[in-house]
MDTraj code that builds the backbone (N, CA, C; nanometers):
import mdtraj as md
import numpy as np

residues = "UNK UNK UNK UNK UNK UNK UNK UNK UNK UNK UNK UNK UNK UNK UNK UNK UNK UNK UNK UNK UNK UNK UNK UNK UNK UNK UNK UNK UNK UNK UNK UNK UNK UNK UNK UNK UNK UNK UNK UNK UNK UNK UNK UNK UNK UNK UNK UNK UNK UNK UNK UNK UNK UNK UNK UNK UNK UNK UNK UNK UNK UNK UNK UNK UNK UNK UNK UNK UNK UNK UNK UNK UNK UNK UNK UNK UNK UNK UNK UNK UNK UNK UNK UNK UNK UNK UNK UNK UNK UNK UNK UNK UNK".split()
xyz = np.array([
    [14.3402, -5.3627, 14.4213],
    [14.3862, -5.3857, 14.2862],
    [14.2832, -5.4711, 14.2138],
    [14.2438, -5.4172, 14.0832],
    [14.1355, -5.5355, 14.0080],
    [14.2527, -5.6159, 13.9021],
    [14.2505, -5.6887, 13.8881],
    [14.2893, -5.8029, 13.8045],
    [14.2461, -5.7931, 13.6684],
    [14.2878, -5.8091, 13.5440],
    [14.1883, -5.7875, 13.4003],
    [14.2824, -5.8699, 13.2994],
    [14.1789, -5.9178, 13.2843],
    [14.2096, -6.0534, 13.2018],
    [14.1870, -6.0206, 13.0233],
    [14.2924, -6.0111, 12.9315],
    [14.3057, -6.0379, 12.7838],
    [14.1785, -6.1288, 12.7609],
    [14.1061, -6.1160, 12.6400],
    [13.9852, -6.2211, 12.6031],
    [14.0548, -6.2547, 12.4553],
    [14.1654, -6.1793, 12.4586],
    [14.2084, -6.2565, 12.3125],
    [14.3295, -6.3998, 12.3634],
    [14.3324, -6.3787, 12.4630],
    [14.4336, -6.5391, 12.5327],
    [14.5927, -6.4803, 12.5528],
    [14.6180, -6.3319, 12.4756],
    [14.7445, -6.2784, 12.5058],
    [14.7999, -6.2484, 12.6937],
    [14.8752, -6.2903, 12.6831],
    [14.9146, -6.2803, 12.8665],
    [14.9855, -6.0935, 12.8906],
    [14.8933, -6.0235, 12.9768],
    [14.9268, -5.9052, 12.9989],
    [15.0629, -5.8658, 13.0640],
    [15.1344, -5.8354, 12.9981],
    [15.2610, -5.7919, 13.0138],
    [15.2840, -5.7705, 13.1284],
    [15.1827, -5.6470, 13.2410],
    [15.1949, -5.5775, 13.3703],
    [15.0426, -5.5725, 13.4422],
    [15.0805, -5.5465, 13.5549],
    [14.9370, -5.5667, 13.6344],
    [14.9066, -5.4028, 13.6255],
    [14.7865, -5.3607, 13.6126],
    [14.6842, -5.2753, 13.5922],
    [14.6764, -5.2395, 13.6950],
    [14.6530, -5.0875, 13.7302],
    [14.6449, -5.0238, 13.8684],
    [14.5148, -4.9289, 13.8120],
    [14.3923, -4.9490, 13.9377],
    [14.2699, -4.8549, 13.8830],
    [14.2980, -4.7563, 14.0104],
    [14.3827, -4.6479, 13.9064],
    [14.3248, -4.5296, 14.0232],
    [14.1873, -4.4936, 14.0765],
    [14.1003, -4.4685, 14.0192],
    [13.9688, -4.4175, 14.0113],
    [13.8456, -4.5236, 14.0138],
    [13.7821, -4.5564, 14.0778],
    [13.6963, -4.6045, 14.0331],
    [13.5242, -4.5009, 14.0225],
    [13.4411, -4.5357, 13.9099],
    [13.3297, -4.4795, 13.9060],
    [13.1846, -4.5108, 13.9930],
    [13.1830, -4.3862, 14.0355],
    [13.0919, -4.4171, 14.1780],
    [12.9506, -4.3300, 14.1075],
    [12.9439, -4.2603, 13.9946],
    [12.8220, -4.1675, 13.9376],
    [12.8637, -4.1754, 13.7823],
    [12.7184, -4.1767, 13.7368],
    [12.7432, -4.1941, 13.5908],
    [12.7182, -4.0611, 13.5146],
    [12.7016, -3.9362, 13.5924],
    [12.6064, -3.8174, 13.5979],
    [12.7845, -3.7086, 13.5018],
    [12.7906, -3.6741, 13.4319],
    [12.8722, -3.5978, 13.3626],
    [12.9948, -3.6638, 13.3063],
    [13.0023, -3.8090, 13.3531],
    [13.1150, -3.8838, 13.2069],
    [13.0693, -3.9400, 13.1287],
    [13.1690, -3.9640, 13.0016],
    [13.1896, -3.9965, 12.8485],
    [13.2435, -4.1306, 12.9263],
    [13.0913, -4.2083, 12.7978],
    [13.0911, -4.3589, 12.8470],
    [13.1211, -4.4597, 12.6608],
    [13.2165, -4.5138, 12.6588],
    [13.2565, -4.5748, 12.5422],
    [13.1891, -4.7226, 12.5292],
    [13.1777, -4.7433, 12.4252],
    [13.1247, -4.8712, 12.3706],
    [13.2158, -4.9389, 12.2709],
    [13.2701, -5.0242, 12.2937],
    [13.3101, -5.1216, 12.1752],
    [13.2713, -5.2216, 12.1270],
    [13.2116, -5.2023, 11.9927],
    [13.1444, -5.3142, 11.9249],
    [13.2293, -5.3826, 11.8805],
    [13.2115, -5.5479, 11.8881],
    [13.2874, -5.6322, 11.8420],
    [13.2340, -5.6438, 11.7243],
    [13.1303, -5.6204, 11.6567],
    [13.0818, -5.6666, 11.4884],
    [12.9812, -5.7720, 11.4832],
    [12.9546, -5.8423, 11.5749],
    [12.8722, -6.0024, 11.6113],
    [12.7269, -5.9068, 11.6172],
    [12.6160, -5.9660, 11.5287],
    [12.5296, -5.9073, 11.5270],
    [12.4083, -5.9047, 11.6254],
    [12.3735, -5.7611, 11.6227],
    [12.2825, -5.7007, 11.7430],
    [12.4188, -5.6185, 11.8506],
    [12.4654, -5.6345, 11.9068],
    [12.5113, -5.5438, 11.9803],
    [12.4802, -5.4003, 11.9378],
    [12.5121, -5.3619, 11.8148],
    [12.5206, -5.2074, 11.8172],
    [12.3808, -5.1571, 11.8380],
    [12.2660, -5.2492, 11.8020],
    [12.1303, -5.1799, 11.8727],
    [12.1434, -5.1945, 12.0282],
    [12.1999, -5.3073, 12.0695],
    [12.1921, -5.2947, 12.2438],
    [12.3061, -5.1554, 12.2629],
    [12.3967, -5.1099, 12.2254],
    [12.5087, -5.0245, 12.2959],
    [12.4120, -4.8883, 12.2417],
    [12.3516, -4.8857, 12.1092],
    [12.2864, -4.7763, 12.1253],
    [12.1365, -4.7488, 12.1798],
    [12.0498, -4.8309, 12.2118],
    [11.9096, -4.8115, 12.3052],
    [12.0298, -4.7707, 12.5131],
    [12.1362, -4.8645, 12.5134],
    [12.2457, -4.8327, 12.6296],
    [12.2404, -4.7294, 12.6661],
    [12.3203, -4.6624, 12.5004],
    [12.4317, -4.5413, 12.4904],
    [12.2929, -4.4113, 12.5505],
    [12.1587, -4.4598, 12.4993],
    [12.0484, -4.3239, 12.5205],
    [11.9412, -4.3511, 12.6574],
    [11.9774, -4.4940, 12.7302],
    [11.9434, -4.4605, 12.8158],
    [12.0762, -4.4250, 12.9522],
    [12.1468, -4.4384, 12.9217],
    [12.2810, -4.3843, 13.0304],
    [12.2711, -4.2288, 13.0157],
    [12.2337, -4.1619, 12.9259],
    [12.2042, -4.0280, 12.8497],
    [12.1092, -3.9704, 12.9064],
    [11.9740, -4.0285, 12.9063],
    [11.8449, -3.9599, 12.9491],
    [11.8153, -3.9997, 13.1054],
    [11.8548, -4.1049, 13.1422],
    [11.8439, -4.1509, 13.2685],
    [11.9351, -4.1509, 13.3746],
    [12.0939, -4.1370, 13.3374],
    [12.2255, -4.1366, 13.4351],
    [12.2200, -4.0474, 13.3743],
    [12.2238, -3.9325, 13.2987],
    [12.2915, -3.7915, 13.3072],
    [12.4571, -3.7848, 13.2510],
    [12.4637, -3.9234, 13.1738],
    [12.6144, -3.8957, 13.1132],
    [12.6404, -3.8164, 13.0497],
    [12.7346, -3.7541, 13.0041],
    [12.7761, -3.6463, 12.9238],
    [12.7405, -3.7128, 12.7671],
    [12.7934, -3.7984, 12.7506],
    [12.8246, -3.8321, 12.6310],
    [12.8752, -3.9552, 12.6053],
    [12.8234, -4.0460, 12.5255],
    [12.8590, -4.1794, 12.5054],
    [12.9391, -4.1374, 12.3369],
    [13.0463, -4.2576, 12.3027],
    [13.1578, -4.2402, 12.2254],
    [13.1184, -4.3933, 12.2182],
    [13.1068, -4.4432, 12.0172],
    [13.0692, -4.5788, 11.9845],
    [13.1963, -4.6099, 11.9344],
    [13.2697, -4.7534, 11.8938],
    [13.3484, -4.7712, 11.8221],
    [13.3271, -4.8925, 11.7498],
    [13.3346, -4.9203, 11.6481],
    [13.2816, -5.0704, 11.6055],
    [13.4112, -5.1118, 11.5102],
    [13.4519, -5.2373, 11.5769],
    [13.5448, -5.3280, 11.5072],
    [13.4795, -5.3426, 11.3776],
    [13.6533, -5.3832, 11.3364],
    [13.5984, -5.4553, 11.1757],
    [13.5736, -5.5988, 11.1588],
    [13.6034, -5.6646, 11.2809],
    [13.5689, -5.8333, 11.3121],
    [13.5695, -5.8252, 11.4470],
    [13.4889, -5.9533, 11.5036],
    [13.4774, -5.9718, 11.6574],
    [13.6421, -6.0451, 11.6801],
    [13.7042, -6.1414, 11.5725],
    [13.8640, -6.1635, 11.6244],
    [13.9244, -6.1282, 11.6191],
    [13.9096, -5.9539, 11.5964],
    [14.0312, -5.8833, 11.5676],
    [14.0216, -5.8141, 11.6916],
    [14.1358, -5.7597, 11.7432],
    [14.1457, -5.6767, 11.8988],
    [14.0858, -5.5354, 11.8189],
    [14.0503, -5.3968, 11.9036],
    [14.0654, -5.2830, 11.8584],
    [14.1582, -5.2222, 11.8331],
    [14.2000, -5.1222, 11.7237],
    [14.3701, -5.0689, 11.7286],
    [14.3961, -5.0017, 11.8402],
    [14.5317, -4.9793, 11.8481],
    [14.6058, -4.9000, 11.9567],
    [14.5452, -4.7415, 12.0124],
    [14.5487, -4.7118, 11.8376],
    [14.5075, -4.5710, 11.8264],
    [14.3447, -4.5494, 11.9022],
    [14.3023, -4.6437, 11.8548],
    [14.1230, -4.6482, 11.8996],
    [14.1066, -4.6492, 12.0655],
    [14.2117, -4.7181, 12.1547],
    [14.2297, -4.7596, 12.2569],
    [14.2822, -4.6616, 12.3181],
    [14.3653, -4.6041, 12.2971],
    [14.4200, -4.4855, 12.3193],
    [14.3293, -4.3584, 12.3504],
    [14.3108, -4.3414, 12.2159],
    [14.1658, -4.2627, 12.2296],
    [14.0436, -4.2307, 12.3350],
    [13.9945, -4.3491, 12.3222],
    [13.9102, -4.4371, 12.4797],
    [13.9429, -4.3908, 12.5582],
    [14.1304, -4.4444, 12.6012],
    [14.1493, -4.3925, 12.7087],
    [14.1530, -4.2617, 12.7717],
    [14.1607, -4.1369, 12.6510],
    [14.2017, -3.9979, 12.7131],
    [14.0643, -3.9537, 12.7145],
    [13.9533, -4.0288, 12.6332],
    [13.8061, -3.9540, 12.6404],
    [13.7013, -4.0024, 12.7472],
    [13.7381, -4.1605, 12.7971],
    [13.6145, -4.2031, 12.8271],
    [13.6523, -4.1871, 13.0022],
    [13.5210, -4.2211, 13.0857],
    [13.5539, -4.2140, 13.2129],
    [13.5064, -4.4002, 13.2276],
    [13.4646, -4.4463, 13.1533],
    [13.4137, -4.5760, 13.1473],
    [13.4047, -4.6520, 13.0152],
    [13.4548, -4.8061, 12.9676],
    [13.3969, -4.8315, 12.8501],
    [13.3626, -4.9577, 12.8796],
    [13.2616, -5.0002, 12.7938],
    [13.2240, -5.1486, 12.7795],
    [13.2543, -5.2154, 12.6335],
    [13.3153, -5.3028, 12.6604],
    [13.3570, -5.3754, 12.5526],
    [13.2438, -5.4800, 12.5286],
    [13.1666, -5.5047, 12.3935],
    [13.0699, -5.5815, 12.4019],
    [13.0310, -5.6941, 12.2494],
    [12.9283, -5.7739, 12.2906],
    [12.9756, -5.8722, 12.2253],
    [12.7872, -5.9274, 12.1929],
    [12.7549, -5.9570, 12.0618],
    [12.6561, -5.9901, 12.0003],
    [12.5886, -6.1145, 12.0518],
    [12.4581, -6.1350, 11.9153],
    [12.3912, -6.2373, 11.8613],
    [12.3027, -6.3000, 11.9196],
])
top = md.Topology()
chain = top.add_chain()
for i, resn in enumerate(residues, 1):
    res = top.add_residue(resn, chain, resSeq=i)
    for name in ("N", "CA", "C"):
        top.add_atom(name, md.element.get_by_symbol(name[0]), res)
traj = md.Trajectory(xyz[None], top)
């Protein structure tokens, strides 16, 4: 079982079960979430094209907040979840 900790200080309702874990980066959709704090979106995209040309991902999927203190919406998260096989949530400056 991995453990995953809220970074907004909210206490997670239920413990998280990782069916799957990723052992090849070679044909999944890898997500990025920009928090808005500047520079990240050049690091997630020089990332997003070398996970691309060098791991063989299918496809990287960007998302960029409208503030670093705001969480991402539900819908956005959601999303993530039915597309990505991996995401990194990431953070500037």
């Amino acid at each position: 079982m991995i453990k995953l900790y809220d970074p907004t200080g909210v206490p997670l309702s239920s413990t998280v079960q990782i069916e799957q874990s990723v052992t090849s980066l070679a044909g999944k959709v890898v997500g990025f979430i920009d928090n808005s704090k500047p520079n990240f979106e050049y690091l997630a995209a020089d990332l997003g094209e070398l996970l691309t040309t060098r791991y063989d991902v299918a496809r990287v999927i960007m998302h960029r907040k409208r503030a670093a203190s705001v969480p991402a919406a539900n819908d956005v998260l959601d999303d993530f979840a039915r597309q990505c096989d991996l995401v990194i949530a990431g953070s500037g400056d």
